[in-house]
Jmol script that loads the backbone (N, CA, C; Angstrom):
load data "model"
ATOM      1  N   UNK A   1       0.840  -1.186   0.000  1.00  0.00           N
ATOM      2  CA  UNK A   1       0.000   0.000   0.000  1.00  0.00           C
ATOM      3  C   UNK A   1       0.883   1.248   0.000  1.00  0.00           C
ATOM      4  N   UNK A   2       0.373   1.985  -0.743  1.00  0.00           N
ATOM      5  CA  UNK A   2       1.295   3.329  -1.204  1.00  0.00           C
ATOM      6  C   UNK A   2       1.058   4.936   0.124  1.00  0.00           C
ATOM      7  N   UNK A   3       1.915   5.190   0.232  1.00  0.00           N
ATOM      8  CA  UNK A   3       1.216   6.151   1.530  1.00  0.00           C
ATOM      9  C   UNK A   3       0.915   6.995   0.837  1.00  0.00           C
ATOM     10  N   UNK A   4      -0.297   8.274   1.482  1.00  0.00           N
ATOM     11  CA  UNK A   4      -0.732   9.269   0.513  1.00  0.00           C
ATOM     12  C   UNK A   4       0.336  10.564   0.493  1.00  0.00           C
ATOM     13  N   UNK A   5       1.330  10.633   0.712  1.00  0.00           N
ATOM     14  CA  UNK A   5       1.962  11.892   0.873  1.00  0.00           C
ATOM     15  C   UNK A   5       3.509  11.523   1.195  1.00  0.00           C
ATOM     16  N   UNK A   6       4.175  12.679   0.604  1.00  0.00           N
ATOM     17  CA  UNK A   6       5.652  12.184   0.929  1.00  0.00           C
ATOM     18  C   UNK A   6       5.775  12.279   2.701  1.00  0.00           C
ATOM     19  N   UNK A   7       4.989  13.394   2.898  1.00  0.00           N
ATOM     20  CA  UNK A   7       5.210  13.487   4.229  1.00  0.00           C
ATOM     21  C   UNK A   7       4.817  12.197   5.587  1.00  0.00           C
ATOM     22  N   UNK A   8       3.698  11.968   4.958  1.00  0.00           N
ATOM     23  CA  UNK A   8       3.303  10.482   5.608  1.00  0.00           C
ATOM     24  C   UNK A   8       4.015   9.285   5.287  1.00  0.00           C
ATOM     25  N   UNK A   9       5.021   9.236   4.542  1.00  0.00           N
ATOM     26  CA  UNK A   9       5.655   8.217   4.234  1.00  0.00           C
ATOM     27  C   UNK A   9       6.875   8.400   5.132  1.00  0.00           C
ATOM     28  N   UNK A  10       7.300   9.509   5.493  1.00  0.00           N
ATOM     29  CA  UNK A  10       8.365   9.718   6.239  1.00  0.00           C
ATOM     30  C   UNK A  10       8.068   9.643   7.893  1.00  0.00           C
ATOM     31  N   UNK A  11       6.492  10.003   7.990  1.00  0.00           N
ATOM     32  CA  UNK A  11       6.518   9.745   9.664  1.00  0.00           C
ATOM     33  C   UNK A  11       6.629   8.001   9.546  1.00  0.00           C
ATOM     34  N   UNK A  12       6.025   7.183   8.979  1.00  0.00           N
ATOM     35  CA  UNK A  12       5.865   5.614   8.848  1.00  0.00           C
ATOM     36  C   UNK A  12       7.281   5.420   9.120  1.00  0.00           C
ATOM     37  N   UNK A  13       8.342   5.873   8.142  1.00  0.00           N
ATOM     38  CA  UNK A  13       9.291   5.643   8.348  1.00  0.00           C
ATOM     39  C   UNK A  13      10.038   5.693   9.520  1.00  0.00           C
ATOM     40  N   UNK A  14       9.757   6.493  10.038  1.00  0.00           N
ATOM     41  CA  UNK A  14      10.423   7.375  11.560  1.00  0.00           C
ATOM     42  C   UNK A  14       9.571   6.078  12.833  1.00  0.00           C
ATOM     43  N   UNK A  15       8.593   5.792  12.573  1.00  0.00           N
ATOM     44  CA  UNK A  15       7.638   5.019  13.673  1.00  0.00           C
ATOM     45  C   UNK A  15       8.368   3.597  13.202  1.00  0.00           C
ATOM     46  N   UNK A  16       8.767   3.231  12.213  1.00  0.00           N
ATOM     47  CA  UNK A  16       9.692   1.486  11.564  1.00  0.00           C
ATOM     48  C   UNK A  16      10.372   2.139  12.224  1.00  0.00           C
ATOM     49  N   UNK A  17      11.395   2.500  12.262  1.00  0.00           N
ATOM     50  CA  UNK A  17      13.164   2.806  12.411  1.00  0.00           C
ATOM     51  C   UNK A  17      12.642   2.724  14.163  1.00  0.00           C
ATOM     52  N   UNK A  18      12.399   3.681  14.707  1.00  0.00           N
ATOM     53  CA  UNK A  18      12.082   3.180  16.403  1.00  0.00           C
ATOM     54  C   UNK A  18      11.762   2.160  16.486  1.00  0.00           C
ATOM     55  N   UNK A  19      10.791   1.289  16.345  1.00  0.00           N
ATOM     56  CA  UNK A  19       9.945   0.129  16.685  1.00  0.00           C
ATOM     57  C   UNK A  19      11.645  -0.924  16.314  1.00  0.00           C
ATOM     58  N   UNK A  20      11.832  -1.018  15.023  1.00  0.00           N
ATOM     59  CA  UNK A  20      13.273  -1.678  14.914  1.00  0.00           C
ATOM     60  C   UNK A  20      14.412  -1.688  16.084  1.00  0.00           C
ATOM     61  N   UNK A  21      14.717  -0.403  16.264  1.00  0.00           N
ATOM     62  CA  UNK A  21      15.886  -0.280  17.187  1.00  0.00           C
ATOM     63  C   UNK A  21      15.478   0.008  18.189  1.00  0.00           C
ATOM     64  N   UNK A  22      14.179  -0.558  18.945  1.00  0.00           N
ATOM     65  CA  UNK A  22      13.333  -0.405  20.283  1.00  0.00           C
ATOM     66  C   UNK A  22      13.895  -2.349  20.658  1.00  0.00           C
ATOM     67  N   UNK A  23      14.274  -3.293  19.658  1.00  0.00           N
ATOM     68  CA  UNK A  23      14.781  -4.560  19.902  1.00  0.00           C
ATOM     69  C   UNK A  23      13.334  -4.950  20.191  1.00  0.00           C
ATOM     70  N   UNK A  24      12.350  -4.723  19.906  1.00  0.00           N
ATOM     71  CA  UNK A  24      11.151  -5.975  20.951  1.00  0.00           C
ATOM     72  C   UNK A  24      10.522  -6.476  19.865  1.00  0.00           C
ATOM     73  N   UNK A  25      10.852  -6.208  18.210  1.00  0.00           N
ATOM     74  CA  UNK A  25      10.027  -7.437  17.689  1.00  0.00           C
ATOM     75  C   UNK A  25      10.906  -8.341  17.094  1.00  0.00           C
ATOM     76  N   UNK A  26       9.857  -9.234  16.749  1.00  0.00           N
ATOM     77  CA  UNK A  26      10.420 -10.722  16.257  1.00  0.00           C
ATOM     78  C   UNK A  26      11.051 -10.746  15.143  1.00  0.00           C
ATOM     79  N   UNK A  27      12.161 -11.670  14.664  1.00  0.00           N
ATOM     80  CA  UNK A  27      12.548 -11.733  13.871  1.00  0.00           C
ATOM     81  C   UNK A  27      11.611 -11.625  12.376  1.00  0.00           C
ATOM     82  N   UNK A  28      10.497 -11.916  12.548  1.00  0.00           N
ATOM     83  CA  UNK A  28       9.557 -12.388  11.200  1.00  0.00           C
ATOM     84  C   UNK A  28       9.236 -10.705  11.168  1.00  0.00           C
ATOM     85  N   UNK A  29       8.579 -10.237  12.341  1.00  0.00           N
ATOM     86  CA  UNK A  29       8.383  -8.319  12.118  1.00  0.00           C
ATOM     87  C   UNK A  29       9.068  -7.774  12.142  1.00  0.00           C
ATOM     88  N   UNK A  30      10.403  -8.051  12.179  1.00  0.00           N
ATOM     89  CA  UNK A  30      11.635  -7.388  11.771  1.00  0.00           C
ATOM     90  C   UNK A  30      11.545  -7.142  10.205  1.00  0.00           C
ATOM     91  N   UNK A  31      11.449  -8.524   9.770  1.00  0.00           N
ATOM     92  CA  UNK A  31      11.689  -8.597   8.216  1.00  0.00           C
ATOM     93  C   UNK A  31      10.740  -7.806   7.328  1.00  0.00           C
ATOM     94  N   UNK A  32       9.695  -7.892   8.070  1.00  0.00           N
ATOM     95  CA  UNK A  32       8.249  -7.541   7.528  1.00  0.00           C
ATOM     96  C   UNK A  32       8.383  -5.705   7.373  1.00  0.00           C
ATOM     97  N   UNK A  33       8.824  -5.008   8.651  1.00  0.00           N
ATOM     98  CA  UNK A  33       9.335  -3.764   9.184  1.00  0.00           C
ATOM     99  C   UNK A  33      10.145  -3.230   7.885  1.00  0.00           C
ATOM    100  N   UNK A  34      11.329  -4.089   7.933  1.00  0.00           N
ATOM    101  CA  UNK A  34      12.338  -3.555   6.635  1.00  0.00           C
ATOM    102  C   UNK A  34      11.878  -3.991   5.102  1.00  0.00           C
ATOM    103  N   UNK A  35      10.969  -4.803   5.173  1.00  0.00           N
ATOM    104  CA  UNK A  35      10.121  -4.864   3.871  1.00  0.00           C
ATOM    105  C   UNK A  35       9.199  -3.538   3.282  1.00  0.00           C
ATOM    106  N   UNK A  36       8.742  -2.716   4.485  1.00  0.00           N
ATOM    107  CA  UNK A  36       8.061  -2.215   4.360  1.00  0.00           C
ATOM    108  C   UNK A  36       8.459  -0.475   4.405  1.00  0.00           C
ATOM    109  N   UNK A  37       9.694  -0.487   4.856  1.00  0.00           N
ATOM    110  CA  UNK A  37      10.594   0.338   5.165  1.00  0.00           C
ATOM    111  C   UNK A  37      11.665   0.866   3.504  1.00  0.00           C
ATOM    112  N   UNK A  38      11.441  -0.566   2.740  1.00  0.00           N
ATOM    113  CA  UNK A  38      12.489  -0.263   1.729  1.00  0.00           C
ATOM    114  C   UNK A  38      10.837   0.731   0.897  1.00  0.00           C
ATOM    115  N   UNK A  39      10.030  -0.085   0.817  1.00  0.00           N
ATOM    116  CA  UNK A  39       8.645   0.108  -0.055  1.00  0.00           C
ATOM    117  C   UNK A  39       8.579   2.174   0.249  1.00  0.00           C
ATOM    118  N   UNK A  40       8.915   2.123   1.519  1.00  0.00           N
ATOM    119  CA  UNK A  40       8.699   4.197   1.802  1.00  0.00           C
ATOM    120  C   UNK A  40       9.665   4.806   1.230  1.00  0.00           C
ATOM    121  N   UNK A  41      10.638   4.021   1.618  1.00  0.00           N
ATOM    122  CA  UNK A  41      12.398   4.908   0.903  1.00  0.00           C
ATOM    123  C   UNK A  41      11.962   4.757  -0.754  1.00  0.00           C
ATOM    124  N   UNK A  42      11.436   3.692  -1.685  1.00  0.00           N
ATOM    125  CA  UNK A  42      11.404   4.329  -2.667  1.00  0.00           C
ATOM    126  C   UNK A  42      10.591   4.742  -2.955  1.00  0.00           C
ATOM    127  N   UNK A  43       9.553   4.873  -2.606  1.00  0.00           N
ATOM    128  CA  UNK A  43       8.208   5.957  -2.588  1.00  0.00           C
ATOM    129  C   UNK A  43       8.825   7.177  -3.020  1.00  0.00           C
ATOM    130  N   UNK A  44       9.653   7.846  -1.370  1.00  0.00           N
ATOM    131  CA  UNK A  44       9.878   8.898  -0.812  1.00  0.00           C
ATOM    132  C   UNK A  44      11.196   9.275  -2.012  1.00  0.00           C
ATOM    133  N   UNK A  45      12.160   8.544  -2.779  1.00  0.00           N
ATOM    134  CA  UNK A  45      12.866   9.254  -4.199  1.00  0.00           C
ATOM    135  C   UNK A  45      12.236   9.358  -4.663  1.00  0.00           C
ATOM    136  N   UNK A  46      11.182   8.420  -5.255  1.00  0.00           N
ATOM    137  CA  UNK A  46       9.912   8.596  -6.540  1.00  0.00           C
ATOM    138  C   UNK A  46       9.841  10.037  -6.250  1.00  0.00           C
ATOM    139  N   UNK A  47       9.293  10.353  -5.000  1.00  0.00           N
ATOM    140  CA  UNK A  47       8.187  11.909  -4.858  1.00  0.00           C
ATOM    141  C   UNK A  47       9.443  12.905  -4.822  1.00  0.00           C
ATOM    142  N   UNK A  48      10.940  12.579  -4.432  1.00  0.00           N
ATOM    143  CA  UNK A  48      11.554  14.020  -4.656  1.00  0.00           C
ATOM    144  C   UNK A  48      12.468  13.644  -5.990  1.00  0.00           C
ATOM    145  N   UNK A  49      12.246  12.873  -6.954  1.00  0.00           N
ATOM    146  CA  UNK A  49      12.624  12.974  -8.387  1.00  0.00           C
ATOM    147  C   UNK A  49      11.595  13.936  -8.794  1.00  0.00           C
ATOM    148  N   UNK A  50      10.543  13.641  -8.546  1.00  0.00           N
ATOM    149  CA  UNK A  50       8.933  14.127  -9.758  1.00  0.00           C
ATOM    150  C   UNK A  50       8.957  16.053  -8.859  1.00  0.00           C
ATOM    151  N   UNK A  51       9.573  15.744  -8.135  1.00  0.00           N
ATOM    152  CA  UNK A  51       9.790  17.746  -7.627  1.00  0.00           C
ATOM    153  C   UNK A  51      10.671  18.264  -8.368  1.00  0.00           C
ATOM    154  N   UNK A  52      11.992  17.347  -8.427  1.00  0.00           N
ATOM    155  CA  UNK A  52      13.123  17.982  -9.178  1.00  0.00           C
ATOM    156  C   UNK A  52      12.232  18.009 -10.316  1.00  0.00           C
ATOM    157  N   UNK A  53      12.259  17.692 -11.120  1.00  0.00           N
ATOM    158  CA  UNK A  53      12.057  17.427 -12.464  1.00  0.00           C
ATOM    159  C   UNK A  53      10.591  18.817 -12.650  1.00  0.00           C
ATOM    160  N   UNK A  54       9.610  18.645 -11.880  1.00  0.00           N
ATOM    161  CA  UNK A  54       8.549  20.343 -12.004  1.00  0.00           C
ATOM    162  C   UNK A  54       9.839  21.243 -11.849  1.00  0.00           C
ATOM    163  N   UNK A  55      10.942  21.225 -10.880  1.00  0.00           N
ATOM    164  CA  UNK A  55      11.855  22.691 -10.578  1.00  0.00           C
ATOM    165  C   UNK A  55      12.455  22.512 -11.818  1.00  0.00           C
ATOM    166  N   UNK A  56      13.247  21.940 -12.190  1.00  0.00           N
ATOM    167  CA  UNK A  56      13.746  22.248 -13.563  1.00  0.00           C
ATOM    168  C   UNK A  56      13.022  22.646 -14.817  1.00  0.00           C
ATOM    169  N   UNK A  57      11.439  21.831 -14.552  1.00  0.00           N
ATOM    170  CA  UNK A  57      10.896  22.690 -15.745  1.00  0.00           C
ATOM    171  C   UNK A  57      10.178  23.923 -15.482  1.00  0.00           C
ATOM    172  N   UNK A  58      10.169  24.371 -14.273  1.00  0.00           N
ATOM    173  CA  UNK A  58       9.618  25.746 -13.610  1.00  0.00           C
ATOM    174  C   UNK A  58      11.061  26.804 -13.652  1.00  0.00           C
ATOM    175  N   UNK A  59      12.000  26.550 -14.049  1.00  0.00           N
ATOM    176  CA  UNK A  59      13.772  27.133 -13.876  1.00  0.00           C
ATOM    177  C   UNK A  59      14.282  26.882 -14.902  1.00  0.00           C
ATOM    178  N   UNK A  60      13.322  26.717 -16.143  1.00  0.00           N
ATOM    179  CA  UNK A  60      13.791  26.867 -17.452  1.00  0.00           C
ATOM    180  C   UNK A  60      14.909  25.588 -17.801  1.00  0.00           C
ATOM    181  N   UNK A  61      15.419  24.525 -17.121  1.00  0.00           N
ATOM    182  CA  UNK A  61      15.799  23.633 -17.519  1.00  0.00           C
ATOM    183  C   UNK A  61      17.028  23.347 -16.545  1.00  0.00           C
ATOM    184  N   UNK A  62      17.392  24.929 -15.928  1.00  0.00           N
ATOM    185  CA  UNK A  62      18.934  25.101 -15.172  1.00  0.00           C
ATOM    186  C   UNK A  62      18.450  25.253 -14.135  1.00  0.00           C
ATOM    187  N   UNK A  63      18.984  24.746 -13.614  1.00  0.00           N
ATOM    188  CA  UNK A  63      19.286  24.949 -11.691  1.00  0.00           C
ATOM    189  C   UNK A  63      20.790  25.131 -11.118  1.00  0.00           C
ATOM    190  N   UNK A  64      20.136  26.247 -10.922  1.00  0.00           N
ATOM    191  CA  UNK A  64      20.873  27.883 -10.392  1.00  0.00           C
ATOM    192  C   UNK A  64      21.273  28.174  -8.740  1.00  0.00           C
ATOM    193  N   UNK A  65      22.178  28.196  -8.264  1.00  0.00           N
ATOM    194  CA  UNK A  65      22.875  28.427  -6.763  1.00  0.00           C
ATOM    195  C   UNK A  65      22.964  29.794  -6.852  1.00  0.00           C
ATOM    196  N   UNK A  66      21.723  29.849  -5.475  1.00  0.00           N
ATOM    197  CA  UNK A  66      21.722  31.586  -5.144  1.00  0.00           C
ATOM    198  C   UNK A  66      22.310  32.326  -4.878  1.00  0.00           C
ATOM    199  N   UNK A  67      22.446  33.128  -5.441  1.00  0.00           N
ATOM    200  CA  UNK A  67      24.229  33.928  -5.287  1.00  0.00           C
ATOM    201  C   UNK A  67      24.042  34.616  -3.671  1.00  0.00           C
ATOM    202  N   UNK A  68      24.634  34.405  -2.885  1.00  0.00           N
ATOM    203  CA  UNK A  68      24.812  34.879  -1.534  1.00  0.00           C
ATOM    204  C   UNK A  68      26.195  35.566  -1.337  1.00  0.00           C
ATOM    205  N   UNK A  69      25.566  36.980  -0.621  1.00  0.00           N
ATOM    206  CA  UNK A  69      26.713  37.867  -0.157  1.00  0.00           C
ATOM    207  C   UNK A  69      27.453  37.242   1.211  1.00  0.00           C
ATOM    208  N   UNK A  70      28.480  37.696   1.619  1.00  0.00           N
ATOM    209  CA  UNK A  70      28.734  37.716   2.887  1.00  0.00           C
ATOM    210  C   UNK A  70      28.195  37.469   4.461  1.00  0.00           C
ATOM    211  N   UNK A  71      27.018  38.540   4.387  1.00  0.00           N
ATOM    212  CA  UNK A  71      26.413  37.992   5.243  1.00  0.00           C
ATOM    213  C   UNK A  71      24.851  36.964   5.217  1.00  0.00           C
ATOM    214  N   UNK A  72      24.805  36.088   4.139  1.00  0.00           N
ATOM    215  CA  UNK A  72      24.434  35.211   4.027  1.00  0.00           C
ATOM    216  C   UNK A  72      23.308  35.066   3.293  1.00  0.00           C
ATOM    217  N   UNK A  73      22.766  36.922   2.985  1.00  0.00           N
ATOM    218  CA  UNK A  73      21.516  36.807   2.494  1.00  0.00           C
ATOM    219  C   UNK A  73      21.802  37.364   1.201  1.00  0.00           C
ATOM    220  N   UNK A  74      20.874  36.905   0.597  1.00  0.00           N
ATOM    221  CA  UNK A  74      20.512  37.027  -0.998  1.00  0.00           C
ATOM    222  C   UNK A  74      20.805  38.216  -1.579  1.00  0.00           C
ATOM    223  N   UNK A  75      21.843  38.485  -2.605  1.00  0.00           N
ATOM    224  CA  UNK A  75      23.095  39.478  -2.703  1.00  0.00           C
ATOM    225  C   UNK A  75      22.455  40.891  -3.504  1.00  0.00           C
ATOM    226  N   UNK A  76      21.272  40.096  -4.165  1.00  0.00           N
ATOM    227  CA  UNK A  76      20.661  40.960  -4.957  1.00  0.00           C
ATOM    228  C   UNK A  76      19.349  41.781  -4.451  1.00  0.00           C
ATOM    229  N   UNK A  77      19.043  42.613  -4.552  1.00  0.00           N
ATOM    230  CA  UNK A  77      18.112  43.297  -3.345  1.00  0.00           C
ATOM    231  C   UNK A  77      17.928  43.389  -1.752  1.00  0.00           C
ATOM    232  N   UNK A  78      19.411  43.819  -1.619  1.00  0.00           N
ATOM    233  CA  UNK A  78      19.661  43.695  -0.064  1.00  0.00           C
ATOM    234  C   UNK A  78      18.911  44.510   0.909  1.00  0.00           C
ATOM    235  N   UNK A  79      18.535  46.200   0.076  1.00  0.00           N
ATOM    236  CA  UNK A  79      17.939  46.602   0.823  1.00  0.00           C
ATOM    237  C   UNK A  79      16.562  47.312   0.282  1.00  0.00           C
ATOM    238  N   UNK A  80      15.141  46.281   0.345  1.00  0.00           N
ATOM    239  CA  UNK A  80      14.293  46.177  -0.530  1.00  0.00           C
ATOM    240  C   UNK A  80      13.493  46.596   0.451  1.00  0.00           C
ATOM    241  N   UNK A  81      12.479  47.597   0.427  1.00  0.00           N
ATOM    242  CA  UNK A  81      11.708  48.426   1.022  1.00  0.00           C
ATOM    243  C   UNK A  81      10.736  47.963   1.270  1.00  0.00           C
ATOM    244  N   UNK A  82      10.323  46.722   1.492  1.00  0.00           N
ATOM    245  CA  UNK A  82       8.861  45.777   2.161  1.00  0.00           C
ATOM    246  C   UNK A  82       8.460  46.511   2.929  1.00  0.00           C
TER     247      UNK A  82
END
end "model"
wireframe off; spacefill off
backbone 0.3
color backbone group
């Protein structure tokens, strides 16, 4: 079963990984755990390939590193009158 959201695939994940290294289940729900554990991890690339891929076609094809000044913020309109 597919989780509905990247985000829900990552708490599942977070609730396996404890329950695992909590030591109290059985070898068979161990297996079952990391069966089900690999099934979120590739969910969870699936859903941040299909983001990259909208940003690149929302960024014209290039993906661009924000030019940052010195003190860390965004170099171009430093002092923008909001």
């Amino acid at each position: 079963m597919q989780p509905g959201s990247y985000e829900a695939a990552l708490a599942e994940l977070d609730t396996l990984v404890a329950r695992m290294e909590g030591g109290s289940l059985s070898l068979e729900e161990s297996l079952a755990a990391y069966r089900r554990g690999a099934v979120l991890v590739k969910f969870c690339q699936q859903q941040l390939e299909k983001v990259e891929q909208q940003v690149r076609v929302l960024d014209g094809e290039t993906l661009r590193p924000v030019p940052l000044n010195t003190t860390g913020s965004s170099a171009e309109g430093g002092d923008d009158d909001l």
